[in-house]
N, C-alpha and C positions, 0 to 999 in steps of 0.2 A: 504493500500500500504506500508506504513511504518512497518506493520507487515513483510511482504512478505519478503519486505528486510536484514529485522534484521534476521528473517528464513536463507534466501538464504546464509550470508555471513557464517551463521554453515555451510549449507548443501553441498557445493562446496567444503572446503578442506578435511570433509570425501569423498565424490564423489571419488575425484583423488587421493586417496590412494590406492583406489581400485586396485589390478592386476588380471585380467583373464588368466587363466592358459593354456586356448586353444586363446587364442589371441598370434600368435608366431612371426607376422613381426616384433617386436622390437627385437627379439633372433636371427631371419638368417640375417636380413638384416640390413645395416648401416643407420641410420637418420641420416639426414641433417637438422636440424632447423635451420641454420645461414642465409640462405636470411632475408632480410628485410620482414614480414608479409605481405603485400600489394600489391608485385615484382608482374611483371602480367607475368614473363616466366624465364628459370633458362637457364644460358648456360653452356655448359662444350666440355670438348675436349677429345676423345677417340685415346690414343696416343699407335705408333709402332716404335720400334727404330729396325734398325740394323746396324751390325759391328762387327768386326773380327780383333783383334791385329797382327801385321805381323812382323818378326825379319827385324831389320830395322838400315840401317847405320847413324853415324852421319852426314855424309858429302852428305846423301840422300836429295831429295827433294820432295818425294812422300810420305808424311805423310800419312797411313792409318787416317780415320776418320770414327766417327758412323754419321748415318744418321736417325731423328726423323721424323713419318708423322704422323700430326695431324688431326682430323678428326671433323668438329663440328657438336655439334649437338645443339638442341635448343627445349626446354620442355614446355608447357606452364604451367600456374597455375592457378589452378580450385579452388570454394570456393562449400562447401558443409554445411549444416547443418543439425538440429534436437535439438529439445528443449521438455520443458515441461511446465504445465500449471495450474491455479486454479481459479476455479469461485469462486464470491464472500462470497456463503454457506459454500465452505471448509472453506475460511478463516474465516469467522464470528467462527463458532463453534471452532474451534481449540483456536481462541482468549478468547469464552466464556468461556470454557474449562480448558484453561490454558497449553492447549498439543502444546508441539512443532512441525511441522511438519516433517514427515516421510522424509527421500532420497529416499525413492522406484523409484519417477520417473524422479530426477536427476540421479540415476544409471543408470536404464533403459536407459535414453536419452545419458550416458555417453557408456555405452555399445551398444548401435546400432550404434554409431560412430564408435565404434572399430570395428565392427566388417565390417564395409565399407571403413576404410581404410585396412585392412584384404586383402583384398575382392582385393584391388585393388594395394598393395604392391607385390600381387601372382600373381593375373591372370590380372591385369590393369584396362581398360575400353574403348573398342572400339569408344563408344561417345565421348569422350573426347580424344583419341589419344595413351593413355597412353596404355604399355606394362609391363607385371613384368618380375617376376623372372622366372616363368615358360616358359611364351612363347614369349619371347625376339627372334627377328628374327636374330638378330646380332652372339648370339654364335654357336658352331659346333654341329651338334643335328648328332647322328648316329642310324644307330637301332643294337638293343641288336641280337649278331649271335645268331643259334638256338641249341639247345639241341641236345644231342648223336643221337637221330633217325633221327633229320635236318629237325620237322616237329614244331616244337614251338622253339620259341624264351621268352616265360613269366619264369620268376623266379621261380615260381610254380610247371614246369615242369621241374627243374634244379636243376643237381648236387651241395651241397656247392662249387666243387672246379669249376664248371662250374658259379655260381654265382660270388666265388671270381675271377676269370678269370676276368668278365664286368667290377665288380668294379673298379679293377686295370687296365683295359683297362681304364678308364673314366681318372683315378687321375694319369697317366703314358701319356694318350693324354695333359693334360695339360703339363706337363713337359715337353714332347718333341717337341709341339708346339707353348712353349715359351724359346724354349732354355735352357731349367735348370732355367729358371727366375723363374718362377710360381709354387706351387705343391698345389692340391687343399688340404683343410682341413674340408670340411664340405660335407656331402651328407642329401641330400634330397630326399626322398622315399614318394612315396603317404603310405596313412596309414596301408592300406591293404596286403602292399606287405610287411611292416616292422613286421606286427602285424605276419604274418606268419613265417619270418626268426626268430621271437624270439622266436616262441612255437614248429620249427619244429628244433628234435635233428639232428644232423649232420649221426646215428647209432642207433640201438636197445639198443648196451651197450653203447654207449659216452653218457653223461649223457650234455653235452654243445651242444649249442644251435648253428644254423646257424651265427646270429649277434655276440653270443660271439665269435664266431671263426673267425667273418670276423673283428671284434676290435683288436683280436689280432694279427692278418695276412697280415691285406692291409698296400700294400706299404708305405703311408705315415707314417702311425706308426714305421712300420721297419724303414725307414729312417730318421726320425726325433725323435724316439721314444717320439711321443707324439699322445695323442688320437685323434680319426678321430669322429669328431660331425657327427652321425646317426641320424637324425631325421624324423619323420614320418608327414604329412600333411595331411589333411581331406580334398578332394573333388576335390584341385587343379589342380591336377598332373593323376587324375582317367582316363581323355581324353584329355590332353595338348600335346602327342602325335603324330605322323605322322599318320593317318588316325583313329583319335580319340584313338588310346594307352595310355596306363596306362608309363609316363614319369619318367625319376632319373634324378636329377640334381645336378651335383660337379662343385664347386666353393671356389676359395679362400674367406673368409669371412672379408674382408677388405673395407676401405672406398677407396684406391688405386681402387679396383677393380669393387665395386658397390653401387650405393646412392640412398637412397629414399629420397625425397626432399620433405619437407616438413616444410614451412616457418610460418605458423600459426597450433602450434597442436591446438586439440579442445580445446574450454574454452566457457563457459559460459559468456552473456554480460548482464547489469540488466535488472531488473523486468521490464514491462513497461505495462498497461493497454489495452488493444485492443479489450474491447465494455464496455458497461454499468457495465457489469458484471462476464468479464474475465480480469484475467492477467497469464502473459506468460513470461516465462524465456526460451531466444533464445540462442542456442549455435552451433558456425560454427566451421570450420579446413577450411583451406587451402592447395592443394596438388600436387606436382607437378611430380609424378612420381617417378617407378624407372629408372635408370641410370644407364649402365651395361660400362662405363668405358674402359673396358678392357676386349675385350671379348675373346681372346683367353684365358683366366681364368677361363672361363664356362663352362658346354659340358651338354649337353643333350644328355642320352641314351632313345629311345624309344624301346617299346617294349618287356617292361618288367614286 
């Protein structure tokens, strides 16, 4: 046992150096670690202000004023684990040996965590309540208008400027239904439909690509001149959908607008014996969802 241990306290901070390059919730979406570990529910308030400044006398007594409606909402928090293990033969040999043990199945066990918070930072978990980023019931989901013949609506069948047309439909509904407050800076693309805009040329002789064109072309870039994050998603987004459709989703990528709560990341807890001739290192998370805040910040196009 004293072995196991002296093992385990190398094998953990290799472990969490680790990053997975297809593991993307920590790149679109905001963490929240700051609950207390233990919290059993997270609350938050999904807020709408309006108001309109009016030329106004001193000697008035109708002060225009804004008006804020808050909306609560209340999350709970789930604990999840996965661990790993060794019977008494590994360890005997490894001791006899003088070999240290492998991380193979601290990673492993580090890696199938990610990949179920993943899992449920996108698409949620109906068992437990939880909703993500794709299929959030709260923001304004549209479907994508159809192509020149007015017989498909998928990007596939779509001119670039009929592609950039949606786009800028999607990052121009935010803006104008928050007022000029919002402008989204991030699109979300299942992978399929990105992996095409970037190998299909705009022309025989234009030698640029549909995404290069649409980087340099969508609104927000013109308006801000700053880049618009394209990213591509595996699996999520294939039937998130109005009648299982392949989804886009733009959104501001701020903690104002959207939160994955998440009070206990994974961590490993010690070694502990559990029969004659096993011991097991257990390790949990805690999770409480995403939190879309502010939803007129969001839009789902389906359809495409």
């Amino acid at each position: 046992m004293n072995f196991l241990i002296s093992q385990q306290t190398v094998i953990e901070p290799t472990v969490y150096q680790i990053r997975y390059q297809e593991i993307q919730y920590s790149d679109l979406i905001p963490v929240d670690t700051s609950a207390p570990e233990w919290i059993s529910s997270v609350t938050y308030f999904s807020m709408d202000g309006v108001g309109q400044a009016q030329w106004f006398s001193g000697k008035a007594h109708d002060m225009p004023n804004v008006d804020l409606s808050r909306e609560k909402f209340e999350t709970g928090v789930h604990m999840a684990g996965i661990g790993y293990g060794y019977d008494l033969e590994e360890l005997g040999k490894a001791q006899l040996l003088g070999m240290n043990l492998t991380a193979d199945k601290a990673t492993l066990a580090r890696r199938v965590s990610e990949e179920k918070v993943d899992a449920v930072a996108f698409a949620g978990d109906a068992a437990k309540g939880f909703t993500g980023l794709v299929n959030s019931s709260t923001p304004t989901a549209t479907t994508a208008p159809a192509d020149g013949t007015g017989s498909a609506t998928t990007f596939v069948s779509k001119t670039p400027d009929q592609i950039l047309r949606d786009i800028n439909g999607q990052l121009t509904g935010i803006f104008t239904g928050t007022l000029g407050a919002e402008m989204a800076d991030t699109l979300v693309l299942p992978y399929s439909v990105l992996l095409d805009l970037s190998t299909r040329r705009i022309d025989t002789v234009n030698q640029t690509t549909i995404l290069e064109w649409i980087e340099r072309n969508n609104i927000y870039t013109r308006t801000t001149n700053q880049p618009l994050t394209i990213r591509g998603v595996f699996g999520y987004l294939d039937t998130a959908g109005a009648s299982s459709t392949k989804r886009m989703v733009a959104y501001r990528r701020s903690p104002e607008v959207l939160k994955f709560h998440m009070p206990m990341p994974f961590r490993f807890f010690p070694a502990w014996q559990t029969g004659p001739m096993r011991f097991d290192v257990p390790g949990a998370f805690r999770l409480g969802g995403v939190d879309i805040k502010r939803p007129k910040s969001v839009r789902y196009l389906d359809g495409i």
